[in-house]
LUMLOFI-120716 format. One record per atom (N, C-alpha, C): x, y, z. Coordinates in steps of 0.1 Angstrom, whole numbers, padded with zeros to 4 digits, always signed. Layout:
REM residues N
XYZ...
***
This chain:
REM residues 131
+0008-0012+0000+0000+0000+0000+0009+0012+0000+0005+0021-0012+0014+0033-0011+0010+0046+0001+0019+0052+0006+0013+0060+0016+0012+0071+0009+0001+0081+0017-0005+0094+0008+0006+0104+0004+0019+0104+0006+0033+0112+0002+0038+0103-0008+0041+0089-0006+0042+0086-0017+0036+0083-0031+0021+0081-0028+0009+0084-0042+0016+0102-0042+0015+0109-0041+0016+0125-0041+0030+0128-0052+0041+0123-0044+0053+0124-0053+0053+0114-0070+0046+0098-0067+0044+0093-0075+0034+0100-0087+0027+0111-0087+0018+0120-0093+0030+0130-0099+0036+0138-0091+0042+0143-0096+0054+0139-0102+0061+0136-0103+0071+0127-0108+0063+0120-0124+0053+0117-0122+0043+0116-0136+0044+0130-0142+0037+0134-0136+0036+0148-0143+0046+0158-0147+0058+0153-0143+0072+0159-0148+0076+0155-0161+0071+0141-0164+0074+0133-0173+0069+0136-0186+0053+0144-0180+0041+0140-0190+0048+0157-0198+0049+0163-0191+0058+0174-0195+0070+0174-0200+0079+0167-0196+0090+0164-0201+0085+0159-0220+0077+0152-0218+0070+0142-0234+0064+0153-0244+0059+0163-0230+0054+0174-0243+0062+0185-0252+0070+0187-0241+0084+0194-0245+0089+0187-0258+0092+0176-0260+0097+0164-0268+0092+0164-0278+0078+0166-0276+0065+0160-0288+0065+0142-0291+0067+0140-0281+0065+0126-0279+0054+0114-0274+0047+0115-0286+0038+0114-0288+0033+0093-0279+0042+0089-0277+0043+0075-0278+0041+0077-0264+0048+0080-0256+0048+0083-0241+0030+0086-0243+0022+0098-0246+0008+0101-0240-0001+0093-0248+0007+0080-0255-0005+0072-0259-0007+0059-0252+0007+0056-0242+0003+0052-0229+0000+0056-0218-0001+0068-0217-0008+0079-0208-0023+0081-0208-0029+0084-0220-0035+0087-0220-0051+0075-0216-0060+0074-0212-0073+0069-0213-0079+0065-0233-0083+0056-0229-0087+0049-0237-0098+0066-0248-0105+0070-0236-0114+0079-0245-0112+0096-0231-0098+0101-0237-0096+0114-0228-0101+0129-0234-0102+0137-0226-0104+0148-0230-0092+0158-0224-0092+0165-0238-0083+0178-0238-0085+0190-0240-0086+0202-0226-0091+0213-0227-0084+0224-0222-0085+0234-0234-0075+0242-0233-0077+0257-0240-0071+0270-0236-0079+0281-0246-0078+0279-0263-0069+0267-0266-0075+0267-0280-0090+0255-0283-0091+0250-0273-0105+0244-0275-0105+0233-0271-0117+0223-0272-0118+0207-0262-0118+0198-0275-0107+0190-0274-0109+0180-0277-0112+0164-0273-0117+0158-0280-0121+0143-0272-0117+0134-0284-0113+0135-0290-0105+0125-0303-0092+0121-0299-0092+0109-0292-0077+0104-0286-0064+0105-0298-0070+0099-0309-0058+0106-0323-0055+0119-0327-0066+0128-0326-0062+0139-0328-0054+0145-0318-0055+0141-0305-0047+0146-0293-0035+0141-0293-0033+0126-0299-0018+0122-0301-0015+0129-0310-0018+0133-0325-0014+0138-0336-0010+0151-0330-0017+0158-0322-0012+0171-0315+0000+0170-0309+0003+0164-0304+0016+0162-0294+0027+0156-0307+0028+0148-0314+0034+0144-0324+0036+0158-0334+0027+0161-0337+0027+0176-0344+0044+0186-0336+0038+0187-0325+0048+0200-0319+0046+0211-0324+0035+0218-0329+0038+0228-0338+0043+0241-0329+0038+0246-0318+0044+0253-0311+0049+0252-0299+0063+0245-0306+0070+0231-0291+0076+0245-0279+0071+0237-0267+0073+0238-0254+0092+0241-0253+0096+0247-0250+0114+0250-0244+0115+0248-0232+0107+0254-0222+0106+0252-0210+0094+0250-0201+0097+0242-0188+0081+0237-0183+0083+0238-0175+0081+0245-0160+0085+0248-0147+0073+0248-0140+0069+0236-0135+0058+0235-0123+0059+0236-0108+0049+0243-0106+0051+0244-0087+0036+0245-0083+0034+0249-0070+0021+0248-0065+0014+0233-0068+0022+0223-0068+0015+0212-0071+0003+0205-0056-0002+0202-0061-0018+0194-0051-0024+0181-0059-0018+0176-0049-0031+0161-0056-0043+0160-0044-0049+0157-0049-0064+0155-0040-0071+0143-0046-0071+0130-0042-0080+0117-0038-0093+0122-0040-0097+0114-0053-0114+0114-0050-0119+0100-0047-0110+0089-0047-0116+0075-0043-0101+0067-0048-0105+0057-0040-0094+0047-0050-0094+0043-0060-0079+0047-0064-0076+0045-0072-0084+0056-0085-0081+0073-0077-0082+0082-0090-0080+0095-0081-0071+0104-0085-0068+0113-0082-0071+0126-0092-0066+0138-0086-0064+0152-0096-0052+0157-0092-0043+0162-0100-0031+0168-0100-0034+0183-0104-0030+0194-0098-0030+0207-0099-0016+0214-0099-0009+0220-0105+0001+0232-0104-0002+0243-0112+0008+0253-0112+0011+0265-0112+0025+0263-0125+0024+0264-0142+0033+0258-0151+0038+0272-0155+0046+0273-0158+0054+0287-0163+0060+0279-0178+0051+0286-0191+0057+0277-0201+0065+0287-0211+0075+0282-0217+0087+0289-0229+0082+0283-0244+0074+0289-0246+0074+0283-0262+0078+0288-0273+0077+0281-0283+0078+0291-0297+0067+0288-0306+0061+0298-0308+0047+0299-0316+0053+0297-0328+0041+0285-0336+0048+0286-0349+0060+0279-0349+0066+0276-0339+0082+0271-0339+0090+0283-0340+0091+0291-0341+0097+0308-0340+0096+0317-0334+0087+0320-0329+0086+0333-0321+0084+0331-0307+0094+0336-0302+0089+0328-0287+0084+0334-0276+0074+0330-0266+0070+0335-0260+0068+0327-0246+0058+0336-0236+0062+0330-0223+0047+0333-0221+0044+0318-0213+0031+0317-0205+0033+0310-0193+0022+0317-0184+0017+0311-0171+0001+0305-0169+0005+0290-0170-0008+0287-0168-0012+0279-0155-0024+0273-0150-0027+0266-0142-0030+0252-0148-0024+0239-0146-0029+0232-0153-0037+0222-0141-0045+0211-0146-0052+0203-0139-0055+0187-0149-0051+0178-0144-0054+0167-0145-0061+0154-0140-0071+0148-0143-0071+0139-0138-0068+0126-0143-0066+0116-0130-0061+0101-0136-0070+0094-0126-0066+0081-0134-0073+0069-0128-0060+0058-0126-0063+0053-0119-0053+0040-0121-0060+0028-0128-0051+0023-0140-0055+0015-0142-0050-0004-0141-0060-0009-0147-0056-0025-0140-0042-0032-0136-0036-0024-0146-0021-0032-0150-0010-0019-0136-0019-0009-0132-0014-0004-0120-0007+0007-0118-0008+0013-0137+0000+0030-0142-0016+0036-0140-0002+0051-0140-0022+0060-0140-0021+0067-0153-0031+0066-0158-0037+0069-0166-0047+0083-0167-0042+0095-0176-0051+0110-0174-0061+0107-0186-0072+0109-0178-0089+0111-0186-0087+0127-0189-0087+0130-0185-0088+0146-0185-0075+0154-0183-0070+0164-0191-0061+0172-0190-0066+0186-0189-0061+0202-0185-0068+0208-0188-0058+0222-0184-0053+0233-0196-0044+0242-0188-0055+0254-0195-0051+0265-0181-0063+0278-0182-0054+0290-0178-0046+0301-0185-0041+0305-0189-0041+0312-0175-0029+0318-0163-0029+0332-0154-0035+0341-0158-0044+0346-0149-0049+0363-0151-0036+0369-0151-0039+0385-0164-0031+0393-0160-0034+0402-0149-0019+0407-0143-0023+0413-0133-0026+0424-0134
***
């Protein structure tokens, strides 16, 4: 039985990865990540087409440089399924060129599944207010 620090780092420690994958555009990593039927929501819009969401990540078109998360929280909603929350400071290049800098809030949820990885149903980043 994992204790509630260890599920907590074992979340994040995911979630470093799942970032690390997006930075990459590595698409193979979030197609074992991902749920069978996930949703992806974000200010460019929701997707629920698990290929289009790989093809997005495979794409890279405005690849990630840097991914700096903090304020992380997992919070249990039953066994065996949690939500992950931070605070992402992201480096990109729009287009692949022009680079720019965002702060967003992102939120995930996972499930564990049979074989005993967790698995994100839902992903979801929502841009910092300006101040």
């Amino acid at each position: 039985m994992r204790t509630r620090g260890g599920v907590m780092r074992e979340i994040i420690d995911l979630m470093d990865r799942a970032w690390e994958a997006n930075r990459n555009g590595d698409a193979a990593f979030y197609d074992g990540f991902l749920t069978d039927d996930p949703v992806s929501v974000s200010p460019w819009g929701v997707v629920t087409d698990r290929d289009a969401i790989l093809k997005g990540f495979a794409e890279n078109r405005n690849p990630y440089t840097r991914t700096e998360q903090s304020d992380h929280r997992v919070i249990t909603l039953g066994p065996g399924s949690v939500v992950h929350t931070s605070r992402v400071e992201i480096d990109m290049l729009v287009n692949g060129t022009d680079p720019q800098t965002m702060t967003v809030f992102a939120t995930t949820a996972l499930t564990r599944s049979a074989d005993g990885a967790w698995r994100a149903a839902l992903f979801q980043i929502t841009p910092e207010p300006a101040h």
